[in-house]
Residue, then its C-alpha position, 0 to 999 in steps of 0.5 A: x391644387x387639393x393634391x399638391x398639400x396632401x404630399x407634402x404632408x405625407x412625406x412629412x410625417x413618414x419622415x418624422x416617426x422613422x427617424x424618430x425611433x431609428x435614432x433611439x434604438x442606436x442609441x441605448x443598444x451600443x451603450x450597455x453592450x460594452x458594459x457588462x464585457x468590460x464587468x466581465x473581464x475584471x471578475x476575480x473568479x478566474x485567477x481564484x479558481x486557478x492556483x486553488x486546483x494546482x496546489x492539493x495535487x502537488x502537496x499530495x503527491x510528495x506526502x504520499x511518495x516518501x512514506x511507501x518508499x521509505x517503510x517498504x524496504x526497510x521491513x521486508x529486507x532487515x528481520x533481526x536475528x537472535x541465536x539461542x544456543x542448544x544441542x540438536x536434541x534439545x533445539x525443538x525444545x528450545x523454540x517451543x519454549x521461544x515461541x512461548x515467551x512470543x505468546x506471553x509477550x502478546x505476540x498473536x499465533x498467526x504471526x510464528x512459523x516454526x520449522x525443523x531441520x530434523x524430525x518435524x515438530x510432533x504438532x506437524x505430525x499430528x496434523x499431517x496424519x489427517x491429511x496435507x489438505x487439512x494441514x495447510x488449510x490451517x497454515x492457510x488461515x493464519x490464526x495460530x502457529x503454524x508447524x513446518x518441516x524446513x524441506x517445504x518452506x518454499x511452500x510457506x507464506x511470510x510471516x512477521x516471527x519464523x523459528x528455527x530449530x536446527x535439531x539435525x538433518x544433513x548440513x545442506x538440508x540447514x544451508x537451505x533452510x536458513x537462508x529461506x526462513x530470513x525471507x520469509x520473516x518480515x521482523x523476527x528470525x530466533x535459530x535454535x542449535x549449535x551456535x558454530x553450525x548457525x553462523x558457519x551456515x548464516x555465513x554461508x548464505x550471506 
């Protein structure tokens, strides 16, 4: 008889803690998973960030796409052009005295190059007697004005003023060189000599 109370009573009451705690855990559990997702979801981070990244790049795109394509061409192909008449004696003179103007104006050296058609200008010769090397190492720095016979233009670099003086040579010798020396002027070309010879020779090249 003592056995029969004692069973029941065990039962009982591991029947009572187990339901106990495994209905209050379910509960709370499930409750506050769904809360933080549905916070989660309506969070305005997501469509803030995205039309923010898209719009610097396009807007830097077309700002720096239209400016290099609008100034590249137009320098580089379109120097302007003035003709100082003079005899073919007289033509070295005449540029000395264009390129003094430049100067004055607040042209900097290194932006004239002179070539002759003729007899090279006294300055180049002068120059060359102590060697081509020590020569071009000055058309290599760039910091005056630089002398050349028009035979060796190709051999020159641009620069914004070239100066022509058209004191002689054979008229092949002028063809080339004009022609040459409007490539290799960025802003400014000034032909000194016959005008008749310049534009029959202009016209020639162009």
């Amino acid at each position: 008889m003592p056995l029969t109370p004692e069973e029941p009573q065990i039962h009982e009451s591991a029947q009572g803690p187990r339901a106990t705690p495994a209905a209050g855990r379910t509960a709370p559990t499930p409750r506050p998973v769904p809360g933080p997702r549905s916070a989660a979801s309506p969070r305005p981070g997501h469509p803030g960030a995205g039309p923010a990244r898209p719009a610097p790049p396009a807007q830097r795109a077309h700002t720096s796409a239209g400016k290099p394509q609008a100034t590249r061409p137009e320098t580089r192909s379109v120097p302007q052009i003035q003709l100082i008449p003079a005899p073919a004696d007289g033509a070295v003179d005449a540029a000395d005295e264009a390129i003094d103007l430049l100067l004055d104006s607040g042209r900097a050296p290194g932006d004239v190059l002179m070539l002759t058609t003729g007899e090279q200008h006294p300055w180049a010769a002068h120059e060359l007697s102590f060697g081509e090397d020590a020569y071009w190492a000055q058309h290599d720095a760039g910091d005056d004005v630089f002398y050349l016979d028009a035979a060796a233009v190709d051999r020159a670099s641009a620069r914004p003023v070239v100066v022509v003086a058209v004191n002689g040579g054979a008229d092949g010798a002028a063809a080339r060189a004009l022609p040459a020396a409007m490539e290799k002027a960025t802003t400014l070309l000034i032909v000194c000599g016959d005008p008749k010879r310049i534009n029959a020779v202009l016209g020639a090249g162009v």
